[in-house]
LUMDO-177880 format. One line per 4 residues: for each residue x, z, y of C-alpha. Coordinates in nm, 4 decimals. Last residue first. Layout:
% LUMDO-177880
X,Z,Y  ...
***
This chain:
% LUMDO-177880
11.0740,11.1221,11.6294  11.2030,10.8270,11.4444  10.8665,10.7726,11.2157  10.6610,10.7842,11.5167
10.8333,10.4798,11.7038  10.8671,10.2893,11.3571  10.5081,10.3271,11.3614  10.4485,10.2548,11.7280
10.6524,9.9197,11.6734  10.3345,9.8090,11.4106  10.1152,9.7107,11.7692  10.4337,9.4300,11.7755
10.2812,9.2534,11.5241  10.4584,8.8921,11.4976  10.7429,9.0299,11.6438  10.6948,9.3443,11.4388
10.6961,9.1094,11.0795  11.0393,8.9356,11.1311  11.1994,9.2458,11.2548  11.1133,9.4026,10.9518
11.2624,9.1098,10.7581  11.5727,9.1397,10.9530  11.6074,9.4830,10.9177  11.6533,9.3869,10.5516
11.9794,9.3437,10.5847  12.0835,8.9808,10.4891  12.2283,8.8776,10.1496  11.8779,8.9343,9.9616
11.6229,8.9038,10.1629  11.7535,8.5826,10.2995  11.6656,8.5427,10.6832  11.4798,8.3135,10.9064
11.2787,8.3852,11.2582  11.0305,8.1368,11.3563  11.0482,7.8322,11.6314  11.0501,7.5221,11.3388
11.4004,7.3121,11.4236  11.5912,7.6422,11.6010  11.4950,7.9040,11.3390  11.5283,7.6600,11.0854
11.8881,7.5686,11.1792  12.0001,7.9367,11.2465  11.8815,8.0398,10.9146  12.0544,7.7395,10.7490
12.4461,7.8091,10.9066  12.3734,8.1483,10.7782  12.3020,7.9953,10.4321  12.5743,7.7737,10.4577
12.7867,8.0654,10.5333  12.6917,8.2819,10.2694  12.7198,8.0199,10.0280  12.4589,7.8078,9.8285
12.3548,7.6706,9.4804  12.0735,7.9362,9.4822  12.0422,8.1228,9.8266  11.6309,8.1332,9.8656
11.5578,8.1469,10.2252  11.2713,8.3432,10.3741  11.0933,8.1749,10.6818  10.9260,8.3581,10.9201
10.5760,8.4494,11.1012  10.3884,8.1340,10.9331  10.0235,8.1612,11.0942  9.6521,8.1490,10.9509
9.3990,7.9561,10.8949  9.4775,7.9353,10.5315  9.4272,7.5489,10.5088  9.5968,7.4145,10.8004
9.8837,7.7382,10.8265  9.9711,7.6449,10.5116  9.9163,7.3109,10.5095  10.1843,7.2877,10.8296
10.4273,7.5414,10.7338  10.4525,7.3261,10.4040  10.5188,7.0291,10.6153  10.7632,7.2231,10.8077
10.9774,7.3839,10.5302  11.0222,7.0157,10.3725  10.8362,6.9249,10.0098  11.0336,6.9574,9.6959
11.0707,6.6061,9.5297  10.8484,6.5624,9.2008  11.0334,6.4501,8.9209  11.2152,6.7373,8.8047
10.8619,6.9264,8.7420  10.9465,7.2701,8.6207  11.1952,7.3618,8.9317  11.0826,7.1177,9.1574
11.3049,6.8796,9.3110  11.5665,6.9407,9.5252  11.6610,7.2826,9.5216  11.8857,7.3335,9.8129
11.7152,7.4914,10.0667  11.5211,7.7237,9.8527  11.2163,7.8330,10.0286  10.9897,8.1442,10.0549
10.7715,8.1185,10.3476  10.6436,8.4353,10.5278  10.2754,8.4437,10.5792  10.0419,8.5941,10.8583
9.6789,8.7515,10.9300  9.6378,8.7168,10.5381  9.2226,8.6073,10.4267  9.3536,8.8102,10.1267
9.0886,8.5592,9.8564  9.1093,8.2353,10.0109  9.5033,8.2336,10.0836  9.5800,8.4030,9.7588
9.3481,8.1955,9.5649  9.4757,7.8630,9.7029  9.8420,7.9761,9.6667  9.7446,8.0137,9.2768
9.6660,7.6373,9.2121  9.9656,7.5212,9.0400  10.0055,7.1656,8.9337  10.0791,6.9713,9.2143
10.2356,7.2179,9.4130  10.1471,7.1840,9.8033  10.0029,7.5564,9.7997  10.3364,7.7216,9.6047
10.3277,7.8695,9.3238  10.2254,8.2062,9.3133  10.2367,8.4604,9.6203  10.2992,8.8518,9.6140
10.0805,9.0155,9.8954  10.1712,9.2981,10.1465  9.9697,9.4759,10.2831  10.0565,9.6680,10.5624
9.9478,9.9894,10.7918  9.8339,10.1931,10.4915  9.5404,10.3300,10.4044  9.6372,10.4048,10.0317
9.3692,10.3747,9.7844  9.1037,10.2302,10.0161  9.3480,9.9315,10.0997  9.4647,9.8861,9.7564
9.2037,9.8959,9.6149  9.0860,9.6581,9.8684  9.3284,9.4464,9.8406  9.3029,9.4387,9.4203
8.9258,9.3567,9.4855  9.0220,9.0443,9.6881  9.2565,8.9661,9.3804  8.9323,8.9752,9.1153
8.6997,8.7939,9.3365  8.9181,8.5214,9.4116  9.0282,8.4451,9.0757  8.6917,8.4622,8.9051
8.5742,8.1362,8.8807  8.9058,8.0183,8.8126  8.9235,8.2486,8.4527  9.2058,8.4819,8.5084
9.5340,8.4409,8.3508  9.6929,8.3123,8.6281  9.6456,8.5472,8.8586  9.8084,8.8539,8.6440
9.6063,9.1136,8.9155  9.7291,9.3675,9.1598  9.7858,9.7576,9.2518  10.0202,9.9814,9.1310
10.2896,9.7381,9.1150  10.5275,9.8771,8.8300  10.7847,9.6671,8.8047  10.5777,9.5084,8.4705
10.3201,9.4235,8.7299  10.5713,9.2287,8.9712  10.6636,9.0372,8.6295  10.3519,8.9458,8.5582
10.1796,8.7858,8.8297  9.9865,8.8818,9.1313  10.1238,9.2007,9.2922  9.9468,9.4237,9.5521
10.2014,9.5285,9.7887  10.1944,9.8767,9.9684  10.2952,9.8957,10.3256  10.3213,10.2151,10.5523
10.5450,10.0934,10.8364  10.8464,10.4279,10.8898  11.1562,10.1318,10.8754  11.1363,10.2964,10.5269
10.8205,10.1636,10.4055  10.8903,9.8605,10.6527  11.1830,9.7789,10.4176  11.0518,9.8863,10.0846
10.7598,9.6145,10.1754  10.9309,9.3315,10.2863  11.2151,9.4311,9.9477  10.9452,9.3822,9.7422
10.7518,9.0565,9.8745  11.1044,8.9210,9.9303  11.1814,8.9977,9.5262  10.7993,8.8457,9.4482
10.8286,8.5234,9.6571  11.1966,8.4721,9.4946  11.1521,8.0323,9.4394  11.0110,8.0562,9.0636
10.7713,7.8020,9.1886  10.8100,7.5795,9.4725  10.7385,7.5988,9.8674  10.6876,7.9396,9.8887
10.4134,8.2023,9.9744  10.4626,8.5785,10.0867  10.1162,8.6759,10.2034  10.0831,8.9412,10.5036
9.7962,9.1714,10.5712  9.7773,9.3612,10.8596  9.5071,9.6329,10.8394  9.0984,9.6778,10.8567
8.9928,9.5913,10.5111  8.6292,9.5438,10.5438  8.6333,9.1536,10.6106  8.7813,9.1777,10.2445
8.4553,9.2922,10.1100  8.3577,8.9072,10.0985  8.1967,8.9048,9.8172  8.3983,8.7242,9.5525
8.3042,8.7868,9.2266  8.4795,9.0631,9.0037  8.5520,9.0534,8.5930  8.3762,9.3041,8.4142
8.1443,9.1103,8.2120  8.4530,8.8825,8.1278  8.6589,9.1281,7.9989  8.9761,9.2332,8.1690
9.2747,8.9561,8.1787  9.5360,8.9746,7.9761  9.8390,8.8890,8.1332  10.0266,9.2133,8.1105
9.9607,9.1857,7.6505  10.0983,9.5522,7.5510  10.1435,9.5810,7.2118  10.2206,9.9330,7.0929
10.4147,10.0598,6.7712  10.2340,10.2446,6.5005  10.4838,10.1238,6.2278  10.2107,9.9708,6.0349
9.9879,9.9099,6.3328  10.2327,9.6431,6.4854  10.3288,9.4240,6.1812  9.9658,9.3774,6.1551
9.9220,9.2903,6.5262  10.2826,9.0490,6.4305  10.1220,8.9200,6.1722  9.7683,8.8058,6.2925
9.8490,8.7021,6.6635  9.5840,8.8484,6.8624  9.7693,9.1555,6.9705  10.0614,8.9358,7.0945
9.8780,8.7421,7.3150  10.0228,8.4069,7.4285  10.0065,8.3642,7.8053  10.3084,8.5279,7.7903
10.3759,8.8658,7.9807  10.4746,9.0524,7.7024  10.5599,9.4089,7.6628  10.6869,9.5848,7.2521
10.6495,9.8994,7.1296  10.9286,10.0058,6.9363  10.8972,10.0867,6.6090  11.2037,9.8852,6.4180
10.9889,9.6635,6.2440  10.8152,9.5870,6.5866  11.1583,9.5174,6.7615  11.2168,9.2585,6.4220
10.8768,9.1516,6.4976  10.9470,9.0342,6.8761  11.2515,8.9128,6.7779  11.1470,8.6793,6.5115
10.8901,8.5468,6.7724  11.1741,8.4329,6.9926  11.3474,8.1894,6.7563  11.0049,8.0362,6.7057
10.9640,8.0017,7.0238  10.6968,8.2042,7.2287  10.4463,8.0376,7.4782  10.3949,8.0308,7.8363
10.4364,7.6665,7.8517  10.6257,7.6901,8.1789  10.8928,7.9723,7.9972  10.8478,8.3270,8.1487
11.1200,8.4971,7.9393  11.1538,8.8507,7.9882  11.0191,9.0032,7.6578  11.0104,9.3462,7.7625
11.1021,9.5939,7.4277  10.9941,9.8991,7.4509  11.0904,10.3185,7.3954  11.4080,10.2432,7.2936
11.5223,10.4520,6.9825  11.8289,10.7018,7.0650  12.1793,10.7155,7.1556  12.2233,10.3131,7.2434
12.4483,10.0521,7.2075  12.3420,9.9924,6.8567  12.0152,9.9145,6.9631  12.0750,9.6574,7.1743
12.3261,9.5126,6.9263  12.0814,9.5063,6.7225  11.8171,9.3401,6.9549  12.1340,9.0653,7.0009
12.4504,8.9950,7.2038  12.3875,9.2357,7.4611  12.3934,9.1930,7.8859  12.5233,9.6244,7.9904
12.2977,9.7018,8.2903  12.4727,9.9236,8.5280  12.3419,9.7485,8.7806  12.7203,9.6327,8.9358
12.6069,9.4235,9.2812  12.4824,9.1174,9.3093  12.5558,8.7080,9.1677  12.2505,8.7848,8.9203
12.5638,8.8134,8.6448  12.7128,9.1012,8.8353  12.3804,9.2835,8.8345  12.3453,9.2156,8.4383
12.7066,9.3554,8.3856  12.8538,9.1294,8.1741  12.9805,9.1275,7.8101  12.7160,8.9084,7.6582
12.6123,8.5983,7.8824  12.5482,8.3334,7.6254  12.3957,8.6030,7.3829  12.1321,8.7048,7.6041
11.9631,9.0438,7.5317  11.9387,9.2718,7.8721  12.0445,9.6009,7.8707  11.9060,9.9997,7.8919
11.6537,9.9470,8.1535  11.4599,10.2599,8.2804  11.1146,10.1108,8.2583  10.8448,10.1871,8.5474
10.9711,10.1578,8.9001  11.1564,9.8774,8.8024  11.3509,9.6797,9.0947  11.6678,9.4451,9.0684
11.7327,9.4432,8.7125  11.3441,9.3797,8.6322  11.3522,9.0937,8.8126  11.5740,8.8823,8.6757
11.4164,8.9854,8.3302  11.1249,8.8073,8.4793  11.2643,8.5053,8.6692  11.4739,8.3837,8.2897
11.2749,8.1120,8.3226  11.4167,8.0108,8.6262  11.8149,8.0689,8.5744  11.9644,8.4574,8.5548
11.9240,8.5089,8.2622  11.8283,8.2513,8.0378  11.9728,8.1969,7.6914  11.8053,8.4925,7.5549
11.5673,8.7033,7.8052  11.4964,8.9909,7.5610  11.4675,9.2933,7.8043  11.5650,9.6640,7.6351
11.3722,9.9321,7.7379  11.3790,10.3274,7.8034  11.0105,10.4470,7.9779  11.0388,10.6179,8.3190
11.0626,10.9955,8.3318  11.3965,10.9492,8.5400  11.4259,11.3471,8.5364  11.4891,11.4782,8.8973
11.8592,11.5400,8.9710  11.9598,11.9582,9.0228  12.1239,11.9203,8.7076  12.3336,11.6414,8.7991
12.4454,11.8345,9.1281  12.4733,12.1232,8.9660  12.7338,11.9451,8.7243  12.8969,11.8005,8.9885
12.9464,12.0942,9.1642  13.1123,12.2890,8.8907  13.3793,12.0019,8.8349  13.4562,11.9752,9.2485
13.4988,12.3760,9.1957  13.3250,12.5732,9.4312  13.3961,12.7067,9.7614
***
């Protein structure tokens, strides 16, 4: 038999490289709250950067899964970039600015930390509505130390930006829409853990992504919705389905919502609804948020009534309700789950603190043809 010490080290060696990129997330002064949604969600899932720590000087010292109230990520929270890059053996390969303020702009504050990463060399990934590469001294900072700007939102040139035509009547699976009843609510982290959960439940399900941060995970298919000119929003997700559709035949689709459809000032739910033509929808909804997250005046609007315009406008049904925990416990969001699922007749979970059975059980009582696959998967 061999030596504990001698197996470990096979072991290790016998580990595939992690050939993802190295990077550092700025998200100063708001991990884990709202804005901070996009460094939030590269700690929980990135199949594409390997993530060294997270900048936020009011949290330094914490573990960044430990701070997002889960468990240890072995994500190290930094004072600083150089702290960042103090704390590690070799040169980053990016920096992910994971701020998603409302105005979708850099601060002042900010924009000294995007060119001190460029001074340094590393390349650097925005999802802000503001373009680094047109920004005259940080594109010149950029191409004397060769680093990489990489603008997510960016939509592709006009001339090649997609009508709708309908081709979605062609895409001959279930399709289900994650929508919510605010903002910044968790429709992308239930939209990935819905579709690693029937992925290993034996459901094949791919998710096409529609806003930054799902992108920056690493979604191989989707669209930075609201960046595209209106005219074009429709056209340009339905042709992320059907990539998606004709590039992996699966059995699911699953598709990250924005905004929410009663939301006063987004109109993303619209395009989603219009665009996937979904068969179903799970609702995302906090329970004890209020008001809205970027418009404290406005009261949130009730699981029904949202329900109710959904299913109104999208012709289509609401299979379940997924429940945002912030501000709650584990028993008052049990307590919740059994409330909605007696007041509005559909199952309820949280993605996060429940086992994600649930959400697969969620999906094949509202498809029970998708039992076969979990069927054939078992034999």
């Amino acid at each position: 038999m061999l030596p504990d010490s001698l197996r470990t080290i096979i072991d290790t060696a016998m580990q595939p490289a992690d050939t993802r990129q190295s990077a550092v997330v700025y998200c100063e002064g708001n991990f884990n709250r709202i804005d901070g949604k996009t460094a939030n969600g590269l700690v929980r899932s990135s199949e594409k950067y390997r993530l060294l720590s997270v900048i936020d000087s009011t949290l330094a010292g914490e573990d960044a899964g430990i701070a997002l109230g889960e468990a240890t990520a072995g994500i190290p929270i930094v004072d600083d970039l150089a702290a960042a890059l103090a704390d590690t053996d070799s040169l980053p390969d990016v920096l992910i600015f994971g701020l998603a303020p409302l105005s979708g702009l850099m601060s002042e504050a900010d924009r000294a930390v995007v060119l001190a990463a460029v001074a340094a060399g590393l390349d650097v990934v925005s999802g802000l509505h503001e373009f680094l590469s047109d920004d005259p001294e940080i594109s010149a900072a950029a191409l004397v130390t060769g680093s990489t700007l990489h603008d997510i939102r960016r939509p592709r040139p006009t001339k090649h930006l997609r009508m709708f035509d309908g081709a979605i009547g062609d895409v001959d699976c279930i399709r289900i829409a994650v929508l919510g009843t605010d903002g910044a609510i968790g429709k992308r982290t239930t939209s990935t853990l819905l579709t690693q959960a029937l992925n290993d439940a034996g459901v094949r399900a791919v998710m096409v992504g529609t806003g930054q941060t799902g992108l920056m995970q690493g979604a191989a298919y989707g669209v930075a919705l609201d960046a595209i000119p209106a005219q074009f929003g429709v056209g340009e997700l339905e042709g992320a389905v059907l990539a998606a559709y004709e590039g992996e035949r699966p059995d699911v689709i699953v598709i990250e919502g924005q905004g929410a459809l009663s939301h006063p000032a987004y109109l993303s739910s619209t395009v989603v609804l219009r665009a996937s033509r979904p068969q179903a929808v799970i609702m995302q909804h906090a329970p004890a948020r209020r008001m809205l997250s970027d418009y404290p005046e406005v009261r949130m609007p009730s699981p029904l009534s949202e329900i109710k315009l959904i299913e109104m406008f999208g012709k289509t049904r609401v299979i379940g309700v997924a429940i945002n925990h912030e501000d709650m416990t584990k028993a008052e969001v049990l307590a919740t789950t059994v409330r909605y699922e007696a007041e509005l007749g559909i199952p309820a979970t949280d993605a996060l603190w429940h086992e994600p059975a649930e959400l697969v059980a969620m999906v094949t009582a509202a498809f029970p043809e998708l039992k076969e696959c979990k069927q054939l998967a078992m034999a």
